[in-house]
C-alpha positions in Angstrom: 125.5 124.3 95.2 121.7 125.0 96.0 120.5 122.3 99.1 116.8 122.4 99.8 115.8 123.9 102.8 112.3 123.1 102.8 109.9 120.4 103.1 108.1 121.9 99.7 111.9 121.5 98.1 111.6 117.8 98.2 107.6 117.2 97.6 106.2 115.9 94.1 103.9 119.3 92.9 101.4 117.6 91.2 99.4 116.3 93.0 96.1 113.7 92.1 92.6 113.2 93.9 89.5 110.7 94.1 86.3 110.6 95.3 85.4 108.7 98.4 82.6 106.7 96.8 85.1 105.8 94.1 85.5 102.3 93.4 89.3 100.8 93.6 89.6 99.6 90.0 89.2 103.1 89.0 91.7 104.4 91.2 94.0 101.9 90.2 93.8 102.7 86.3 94.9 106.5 87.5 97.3 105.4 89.8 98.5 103.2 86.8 98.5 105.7 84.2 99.8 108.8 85.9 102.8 106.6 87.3 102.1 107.9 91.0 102.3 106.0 94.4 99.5 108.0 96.0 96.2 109.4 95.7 94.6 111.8 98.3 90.8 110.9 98.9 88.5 114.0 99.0 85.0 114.5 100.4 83.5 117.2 98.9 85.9 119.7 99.7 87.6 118.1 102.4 91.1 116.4 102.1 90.1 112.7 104.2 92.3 110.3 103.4 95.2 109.1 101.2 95.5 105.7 99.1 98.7 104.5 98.4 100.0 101.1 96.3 100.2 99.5 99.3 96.8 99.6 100.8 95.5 98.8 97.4 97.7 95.8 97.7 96.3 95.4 101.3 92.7 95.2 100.0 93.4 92.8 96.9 94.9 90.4 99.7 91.7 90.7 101.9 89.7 90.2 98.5 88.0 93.5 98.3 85.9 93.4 95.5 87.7 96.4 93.6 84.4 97.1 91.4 82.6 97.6 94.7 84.9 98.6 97.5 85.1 102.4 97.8 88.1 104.8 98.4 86.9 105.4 101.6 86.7 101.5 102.8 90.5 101.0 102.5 92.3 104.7 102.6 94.4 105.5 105.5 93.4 108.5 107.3 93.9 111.0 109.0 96.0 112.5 106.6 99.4 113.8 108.4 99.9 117.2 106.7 102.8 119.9 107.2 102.8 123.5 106.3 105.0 123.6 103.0 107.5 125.7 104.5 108.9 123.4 106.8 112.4 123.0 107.6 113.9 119.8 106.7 115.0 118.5 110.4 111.7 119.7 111.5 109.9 117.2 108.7 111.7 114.4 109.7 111.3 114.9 113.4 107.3 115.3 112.1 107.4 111.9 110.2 109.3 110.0 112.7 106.4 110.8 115.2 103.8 110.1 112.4 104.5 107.0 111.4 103.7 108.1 107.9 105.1 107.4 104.3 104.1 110.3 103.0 103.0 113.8 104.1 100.6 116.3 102.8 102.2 119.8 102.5 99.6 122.8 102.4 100.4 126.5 101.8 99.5 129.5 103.9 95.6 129.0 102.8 95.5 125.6 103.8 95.5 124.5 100.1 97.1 121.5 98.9 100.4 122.2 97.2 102.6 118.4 97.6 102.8 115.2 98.9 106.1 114.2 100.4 107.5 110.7 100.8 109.7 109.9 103.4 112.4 108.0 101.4 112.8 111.1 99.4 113.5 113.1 102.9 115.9 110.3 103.8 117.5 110.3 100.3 118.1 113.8 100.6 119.5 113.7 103.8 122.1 111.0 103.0 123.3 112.8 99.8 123.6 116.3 101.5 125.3 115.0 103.9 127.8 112.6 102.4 128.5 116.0 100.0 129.0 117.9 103.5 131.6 115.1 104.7 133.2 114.8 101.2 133.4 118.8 100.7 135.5 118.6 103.9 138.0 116.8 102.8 139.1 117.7 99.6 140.5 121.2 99.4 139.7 121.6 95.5 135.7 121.6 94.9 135.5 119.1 92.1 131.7 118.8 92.8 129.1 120.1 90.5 125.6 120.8 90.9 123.4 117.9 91.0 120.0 119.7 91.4 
């Protein structure tokens, strides 16, 4: 059985972008309609923040105006980001010091590549190592690949 070894294993690969100056009911229909959690915010050609459901839901409950409220007014930033290649135990000793939901992963030319969530890092963890603790004690591998 194949285990993922690095923090790019685990990351969603498509990854969406907005405008600062973009209003929040726009962002919302994309958020909607590509089924994503999170949206990294981009000025010019800089990576400055990230939106996620819940600040959207932070704004509606302050009564942003989501016409006229820009990506910029409620995105959380800075962005954490992690080198793609990062080992898992090294990623979650990186988002326990963050704070973070999610993590932007960048390649070797600083490029966005991923966006990881913590749950999925924790997810993993708890499945690899039940399987680790369950492979143990049965002398017969009656597992089969899950990935």
């Amino acid at each position: 059985m194949t285990f993922a070894k690095k923090a790019y294993d685990l990351a969603r690969k498509q990854v969406f972008f907005c405008d600062a100056g973009q209003p929040l009911s726009e962002i919302a229909r994309q958020m909607y309609s590509k089924n994503i959690g999170s949206i990294i915010v981009k000025e010019g050609n800089r990576h400055i923040g990230i939106i996620t459901v819940n600040d959207m839901l932070r704004a509606m409950n302050k009564n942003k105006n989501p016409d006229k409220t820009p990506a910029k007014d409620i995105m959380s930033s800075p962005l954490v980001i992690a080198n793609k290649n990062l080992e898992i135990d090294e990623l979650v000793d990186k988002f326990n010091n963050s704070k973070v939901s999610r993590m932007i992963l960048v390649n070797e030319k600083d490029e966005v590549v991923g966006v990881v969530r913590d749950i999925a890092v924790y997810q993993y963890m708890t499945f690899y190592k039940y399987d680790q603790e369950v492979r143990k004690r049965f002398s017969k591998n009656y597992a089969r690949p899950l990935y």
